[in-house]
N, CA, C and O atoms as a GROMACS GRO file, in nm:
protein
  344
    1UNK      N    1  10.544   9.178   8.441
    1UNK     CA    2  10.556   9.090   8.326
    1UNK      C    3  10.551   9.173   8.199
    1UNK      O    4  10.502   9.286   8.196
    2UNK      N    5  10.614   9.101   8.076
    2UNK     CA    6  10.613   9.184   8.009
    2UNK      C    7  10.506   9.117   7.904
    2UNK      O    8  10.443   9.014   7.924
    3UNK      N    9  10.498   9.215   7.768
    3UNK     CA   10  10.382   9.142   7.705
    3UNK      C   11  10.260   9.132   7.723
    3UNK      O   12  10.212   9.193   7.818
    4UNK      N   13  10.156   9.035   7.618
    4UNK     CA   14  10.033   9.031   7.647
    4UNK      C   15   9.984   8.945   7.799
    4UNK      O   16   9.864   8.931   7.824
    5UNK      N   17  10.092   8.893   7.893
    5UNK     CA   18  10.033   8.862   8.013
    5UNK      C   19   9.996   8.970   8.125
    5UNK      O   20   9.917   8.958   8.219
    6UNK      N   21  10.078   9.087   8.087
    6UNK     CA   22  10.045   9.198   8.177
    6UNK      C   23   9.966   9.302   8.134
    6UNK      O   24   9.967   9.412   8.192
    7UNK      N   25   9.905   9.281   8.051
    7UNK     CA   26   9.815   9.372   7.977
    7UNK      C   27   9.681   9.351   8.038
    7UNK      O   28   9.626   9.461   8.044
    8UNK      N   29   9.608   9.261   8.084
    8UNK     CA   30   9.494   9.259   8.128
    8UNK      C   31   9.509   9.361   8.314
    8UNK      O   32   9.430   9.452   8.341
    9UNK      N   33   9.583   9.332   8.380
    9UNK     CA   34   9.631   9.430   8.459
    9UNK      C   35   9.645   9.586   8.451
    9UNK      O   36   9.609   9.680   8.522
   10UNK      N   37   9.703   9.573   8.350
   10UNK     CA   38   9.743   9.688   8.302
   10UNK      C   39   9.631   9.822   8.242
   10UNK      O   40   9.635   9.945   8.246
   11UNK      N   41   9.534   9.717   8.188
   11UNK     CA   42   9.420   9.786   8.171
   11UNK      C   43   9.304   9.816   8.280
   11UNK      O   44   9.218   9.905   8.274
   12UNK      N   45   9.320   9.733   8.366
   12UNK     CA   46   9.279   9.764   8.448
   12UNK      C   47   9.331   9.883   8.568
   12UNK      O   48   9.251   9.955   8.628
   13UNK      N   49   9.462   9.885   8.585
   13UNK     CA   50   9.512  10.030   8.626
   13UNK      C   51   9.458  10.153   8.531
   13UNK      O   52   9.404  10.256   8.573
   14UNK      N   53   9.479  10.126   8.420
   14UNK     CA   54   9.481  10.304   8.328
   14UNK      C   55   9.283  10.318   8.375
   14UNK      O   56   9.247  10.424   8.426
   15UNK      N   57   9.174  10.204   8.350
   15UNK     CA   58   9.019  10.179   8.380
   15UNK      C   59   9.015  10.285   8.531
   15UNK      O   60   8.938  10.379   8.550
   16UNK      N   61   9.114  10.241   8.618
   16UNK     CA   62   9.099  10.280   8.774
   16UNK      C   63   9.141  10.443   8.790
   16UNK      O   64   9.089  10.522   8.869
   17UNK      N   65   9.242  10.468   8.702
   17UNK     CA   66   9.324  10.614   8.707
   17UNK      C   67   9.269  10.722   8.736
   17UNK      O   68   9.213  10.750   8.630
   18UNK      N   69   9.245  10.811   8.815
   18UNK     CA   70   9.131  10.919   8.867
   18UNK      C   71   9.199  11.005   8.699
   18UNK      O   72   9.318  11.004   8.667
   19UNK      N   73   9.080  11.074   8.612
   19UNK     CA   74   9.090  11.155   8.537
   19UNK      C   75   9.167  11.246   8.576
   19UNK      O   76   9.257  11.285   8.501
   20UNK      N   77   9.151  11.289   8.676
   20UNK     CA   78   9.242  11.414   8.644
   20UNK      C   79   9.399  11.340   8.710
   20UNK      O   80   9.449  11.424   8.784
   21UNK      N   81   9.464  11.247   8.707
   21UNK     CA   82   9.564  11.172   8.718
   21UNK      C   83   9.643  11.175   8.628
   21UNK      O   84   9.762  11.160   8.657
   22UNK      N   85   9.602  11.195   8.486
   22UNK     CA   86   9.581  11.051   8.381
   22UNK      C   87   9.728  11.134   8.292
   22UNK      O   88   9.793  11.064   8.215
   23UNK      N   89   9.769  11.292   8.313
   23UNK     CA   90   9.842  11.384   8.238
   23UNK      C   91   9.994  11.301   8.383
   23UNK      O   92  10.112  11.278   8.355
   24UNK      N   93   9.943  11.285   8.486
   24UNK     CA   94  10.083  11.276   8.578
   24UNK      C   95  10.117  11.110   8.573
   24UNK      O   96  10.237  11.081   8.569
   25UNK      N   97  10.048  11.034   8.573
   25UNK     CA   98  10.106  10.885   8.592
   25UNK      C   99  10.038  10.796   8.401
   25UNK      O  100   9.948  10.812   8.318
   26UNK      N  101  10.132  10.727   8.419
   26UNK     CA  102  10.183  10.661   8.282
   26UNK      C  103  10.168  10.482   8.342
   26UNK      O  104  10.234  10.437   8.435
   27UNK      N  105  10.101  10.431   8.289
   27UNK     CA  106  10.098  10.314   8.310
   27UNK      C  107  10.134  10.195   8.198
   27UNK      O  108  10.070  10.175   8.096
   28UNK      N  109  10.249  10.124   8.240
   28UNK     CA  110  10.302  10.035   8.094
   28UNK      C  111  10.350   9.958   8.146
   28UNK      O  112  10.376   9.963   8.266
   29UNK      N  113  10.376   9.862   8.066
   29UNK     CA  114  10.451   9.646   8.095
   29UNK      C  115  10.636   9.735   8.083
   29UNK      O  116  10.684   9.843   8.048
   30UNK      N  117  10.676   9.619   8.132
   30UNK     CA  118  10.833   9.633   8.163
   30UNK      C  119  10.887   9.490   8.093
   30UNK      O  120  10.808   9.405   8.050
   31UNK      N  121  11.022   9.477   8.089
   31UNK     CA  122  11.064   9.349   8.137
   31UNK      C  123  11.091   9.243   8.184
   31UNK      O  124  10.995   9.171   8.157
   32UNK      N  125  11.139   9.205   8.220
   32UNK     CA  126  11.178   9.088   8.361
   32UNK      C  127  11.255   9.201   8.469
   32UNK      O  128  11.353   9.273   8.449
   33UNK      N  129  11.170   9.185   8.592
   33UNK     CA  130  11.218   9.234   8.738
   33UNK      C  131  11.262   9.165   8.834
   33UNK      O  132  11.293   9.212   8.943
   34UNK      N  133  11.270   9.024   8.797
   34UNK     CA  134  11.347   8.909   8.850
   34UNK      C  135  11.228   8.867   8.983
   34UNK      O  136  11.280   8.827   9.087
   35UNK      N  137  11.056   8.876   8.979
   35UNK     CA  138  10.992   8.883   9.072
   35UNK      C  139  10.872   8.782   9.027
   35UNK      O  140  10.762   8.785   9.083
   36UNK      N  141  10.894   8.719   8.955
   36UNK     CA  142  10.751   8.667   8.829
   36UNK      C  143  10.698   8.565   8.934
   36UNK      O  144  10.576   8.549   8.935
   37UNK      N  145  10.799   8.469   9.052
   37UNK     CA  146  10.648   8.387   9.134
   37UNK      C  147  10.622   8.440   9.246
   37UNK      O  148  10.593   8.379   9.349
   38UNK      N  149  10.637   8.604   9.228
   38UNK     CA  150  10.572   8.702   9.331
   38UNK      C  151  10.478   8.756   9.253
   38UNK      O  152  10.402   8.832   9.312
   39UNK      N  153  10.458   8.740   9.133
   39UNK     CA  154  10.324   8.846   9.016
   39UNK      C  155  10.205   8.813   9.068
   39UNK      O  156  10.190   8.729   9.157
   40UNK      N  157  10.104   8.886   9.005
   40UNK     CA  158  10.168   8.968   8.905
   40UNK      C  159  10.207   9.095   9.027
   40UNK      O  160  10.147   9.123   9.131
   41UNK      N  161  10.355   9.169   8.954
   41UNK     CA  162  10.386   9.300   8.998
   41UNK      C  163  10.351   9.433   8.956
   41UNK      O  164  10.289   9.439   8.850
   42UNK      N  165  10.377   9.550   9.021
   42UNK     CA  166  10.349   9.646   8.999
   42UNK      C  167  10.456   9.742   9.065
   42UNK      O  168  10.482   9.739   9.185
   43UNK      N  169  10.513   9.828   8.976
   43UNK     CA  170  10.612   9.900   9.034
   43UNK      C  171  10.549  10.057   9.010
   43UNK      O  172  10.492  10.087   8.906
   44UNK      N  173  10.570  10.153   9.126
   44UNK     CA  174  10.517  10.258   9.085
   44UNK      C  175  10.661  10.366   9.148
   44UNK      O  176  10.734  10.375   9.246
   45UNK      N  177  10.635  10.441   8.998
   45UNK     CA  178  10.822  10.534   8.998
   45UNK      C  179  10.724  10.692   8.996
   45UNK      O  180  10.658  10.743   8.905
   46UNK      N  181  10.751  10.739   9.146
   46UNK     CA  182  10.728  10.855   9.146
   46UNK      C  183  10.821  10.972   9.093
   46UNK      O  184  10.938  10.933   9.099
   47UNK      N  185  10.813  11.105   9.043
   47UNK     CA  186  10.940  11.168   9.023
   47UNK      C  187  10.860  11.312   9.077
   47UNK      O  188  10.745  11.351   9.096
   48UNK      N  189  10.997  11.364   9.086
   48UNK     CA  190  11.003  11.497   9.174
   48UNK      C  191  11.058  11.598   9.125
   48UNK      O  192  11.179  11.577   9.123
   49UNK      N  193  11.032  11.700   9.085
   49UNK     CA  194  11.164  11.803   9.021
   49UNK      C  195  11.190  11.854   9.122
   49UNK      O  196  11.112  11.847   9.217
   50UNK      N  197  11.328  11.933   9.128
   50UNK     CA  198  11.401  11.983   9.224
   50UNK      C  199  11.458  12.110   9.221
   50UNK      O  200  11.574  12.089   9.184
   51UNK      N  201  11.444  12.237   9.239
   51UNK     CA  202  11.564  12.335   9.156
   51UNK      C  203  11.687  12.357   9.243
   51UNK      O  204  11.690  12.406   9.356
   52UNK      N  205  11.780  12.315   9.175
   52UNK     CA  206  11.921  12.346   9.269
   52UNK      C  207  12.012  12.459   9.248
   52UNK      O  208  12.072  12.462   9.141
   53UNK      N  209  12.022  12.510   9.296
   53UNK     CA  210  12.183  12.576   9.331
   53UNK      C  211  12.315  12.593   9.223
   53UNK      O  212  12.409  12.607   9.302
   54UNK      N  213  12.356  12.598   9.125
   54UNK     CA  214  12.480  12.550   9.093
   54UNK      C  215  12.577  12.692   9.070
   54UNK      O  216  12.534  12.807   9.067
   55UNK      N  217  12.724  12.650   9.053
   55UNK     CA  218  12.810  12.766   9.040
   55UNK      C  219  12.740  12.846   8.886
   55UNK      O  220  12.741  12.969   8.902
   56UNK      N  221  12.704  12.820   8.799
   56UNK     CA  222  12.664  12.865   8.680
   56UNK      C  223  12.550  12.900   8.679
   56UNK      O  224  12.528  12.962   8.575
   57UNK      N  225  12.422  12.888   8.772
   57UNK     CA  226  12.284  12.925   8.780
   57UNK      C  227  12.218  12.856   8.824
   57UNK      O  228  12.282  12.774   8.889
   58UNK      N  229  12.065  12.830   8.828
   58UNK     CA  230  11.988  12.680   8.879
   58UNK      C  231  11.968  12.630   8.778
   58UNK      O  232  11.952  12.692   8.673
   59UNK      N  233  11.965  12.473   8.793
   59UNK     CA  234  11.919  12.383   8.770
   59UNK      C  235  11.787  12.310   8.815
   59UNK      O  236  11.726  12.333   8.920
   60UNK      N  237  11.751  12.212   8.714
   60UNK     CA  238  11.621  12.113   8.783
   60UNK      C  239  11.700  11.968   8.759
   60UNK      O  240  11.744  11.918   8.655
   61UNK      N  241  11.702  11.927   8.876
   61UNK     CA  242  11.723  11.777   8.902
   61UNK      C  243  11.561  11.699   8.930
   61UNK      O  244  11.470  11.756   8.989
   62UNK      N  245  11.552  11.574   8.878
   62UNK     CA  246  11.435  11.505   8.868
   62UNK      C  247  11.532  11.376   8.975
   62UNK      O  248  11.644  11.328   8.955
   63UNK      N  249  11.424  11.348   9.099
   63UNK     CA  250  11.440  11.246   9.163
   63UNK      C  251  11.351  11.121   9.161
   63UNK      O  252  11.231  11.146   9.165
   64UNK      N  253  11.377  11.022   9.156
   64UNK     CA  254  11.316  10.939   9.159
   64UNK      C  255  11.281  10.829   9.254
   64UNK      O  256  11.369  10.743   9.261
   65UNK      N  257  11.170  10.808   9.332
   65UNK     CA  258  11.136  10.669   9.380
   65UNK      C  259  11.072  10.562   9.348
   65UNK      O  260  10.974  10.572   9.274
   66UNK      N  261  11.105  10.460   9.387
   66UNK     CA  262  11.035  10.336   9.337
   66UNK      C  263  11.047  10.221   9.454
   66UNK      O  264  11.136  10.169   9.522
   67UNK      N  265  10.857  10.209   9.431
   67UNK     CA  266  10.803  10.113   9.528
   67UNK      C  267  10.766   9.979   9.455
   67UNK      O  268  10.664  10.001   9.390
   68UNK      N  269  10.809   9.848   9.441
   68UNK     CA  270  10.739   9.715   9.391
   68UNK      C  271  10.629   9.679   9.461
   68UNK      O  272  10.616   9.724   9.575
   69UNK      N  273  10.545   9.606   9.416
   69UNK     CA  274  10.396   9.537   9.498
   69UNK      C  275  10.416   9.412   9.475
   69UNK      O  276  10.442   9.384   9.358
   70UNK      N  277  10.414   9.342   9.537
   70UNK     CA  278  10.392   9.194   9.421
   70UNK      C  279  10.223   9.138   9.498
   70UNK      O  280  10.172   9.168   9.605
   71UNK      N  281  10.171   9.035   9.371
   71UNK     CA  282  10.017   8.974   9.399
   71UNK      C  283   9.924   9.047   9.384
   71UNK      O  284   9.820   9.039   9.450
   72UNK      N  285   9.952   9.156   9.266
   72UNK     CA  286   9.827   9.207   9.260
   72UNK      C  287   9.801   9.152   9.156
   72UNK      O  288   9.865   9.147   9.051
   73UNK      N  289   9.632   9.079   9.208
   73UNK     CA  290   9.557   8.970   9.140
   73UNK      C  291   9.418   9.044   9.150
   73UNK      O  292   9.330   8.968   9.110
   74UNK      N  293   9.392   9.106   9.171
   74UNK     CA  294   9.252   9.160   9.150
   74UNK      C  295   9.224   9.304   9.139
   74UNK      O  296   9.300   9.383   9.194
   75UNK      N  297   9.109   9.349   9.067
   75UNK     CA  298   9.047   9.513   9.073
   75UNK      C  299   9.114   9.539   9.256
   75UNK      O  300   9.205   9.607   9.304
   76UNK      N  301   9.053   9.484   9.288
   76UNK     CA  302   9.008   9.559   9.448
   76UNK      C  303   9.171   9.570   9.473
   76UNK      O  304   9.204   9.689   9.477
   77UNK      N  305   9.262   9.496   9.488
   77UNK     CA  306   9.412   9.516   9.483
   77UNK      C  307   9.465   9.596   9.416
   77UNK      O  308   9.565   9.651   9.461
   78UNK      N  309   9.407   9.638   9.263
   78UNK     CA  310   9.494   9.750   9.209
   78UNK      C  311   9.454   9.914   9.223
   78UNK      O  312   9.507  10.024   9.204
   79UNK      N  313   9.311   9.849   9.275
   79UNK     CA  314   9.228  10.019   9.320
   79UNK      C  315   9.311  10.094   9.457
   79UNK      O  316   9.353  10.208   9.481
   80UNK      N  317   9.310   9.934   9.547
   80UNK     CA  318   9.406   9.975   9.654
   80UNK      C  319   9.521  10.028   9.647
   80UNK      O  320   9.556  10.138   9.689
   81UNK      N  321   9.582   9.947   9.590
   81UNK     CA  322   9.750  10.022   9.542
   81UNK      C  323   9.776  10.172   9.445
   81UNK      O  324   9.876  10.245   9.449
   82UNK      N  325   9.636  10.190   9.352
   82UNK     CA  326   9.631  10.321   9.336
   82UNK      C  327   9.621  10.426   9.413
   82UNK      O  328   9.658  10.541   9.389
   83UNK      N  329   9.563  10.379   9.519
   83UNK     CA  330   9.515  10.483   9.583
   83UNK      C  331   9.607  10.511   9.731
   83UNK      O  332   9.586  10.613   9.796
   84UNK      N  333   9.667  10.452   9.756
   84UNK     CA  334   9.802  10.456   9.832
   84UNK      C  335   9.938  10.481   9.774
   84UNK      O  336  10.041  10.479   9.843
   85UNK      N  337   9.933  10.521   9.566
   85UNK     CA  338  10.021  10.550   9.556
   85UNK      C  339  10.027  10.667   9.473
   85UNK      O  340  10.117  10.730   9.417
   86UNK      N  341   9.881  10.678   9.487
   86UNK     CA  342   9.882  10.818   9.448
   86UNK      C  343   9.857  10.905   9.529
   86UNK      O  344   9.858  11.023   9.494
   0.00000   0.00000   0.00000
């Protein structure tokens, strides 16, 4: 959700974030994800650098995954999902 409805969530992820986390994962409201009477959601976008190969020298390619949660309604749900996605 976006806005002040996902903010109480939201604070409660950055509250849960292991300190020394806090430089690698970024926690913030989005838009509409087309998922709102599955909320509240939580999407977590891991990224990866990569160094590749190319005819001109290497490069770093950044990959990305992304996992949705939906129903996380409580601490104990977002501690969980931190901690399985970090």
């Amino acid at each position: 959700k976006n806005g002040s409805a996902s903010r109480p969530l939201q604070d409660i992820l950055n509250d849960l974030l292991p300190p020394e986390k806090r430089d690698e994962v970024e926690v913030s409201s989005s838009g509409c994800i087309s998922q709102c009477g599955k909320g509240p959601n939580v999407e977590i976008v891991s990224k990866t650098i990569q160094q590749e190969k190319t005819l001109f020298g290497n490069r770093e390619k950044t990959i990305e995954n992304a996992r949705l949660f939906n129903g996380i309604d409580s601490t104990d749900m977002a501690s969980k999902l931190l901690e399985a996605g970090l």
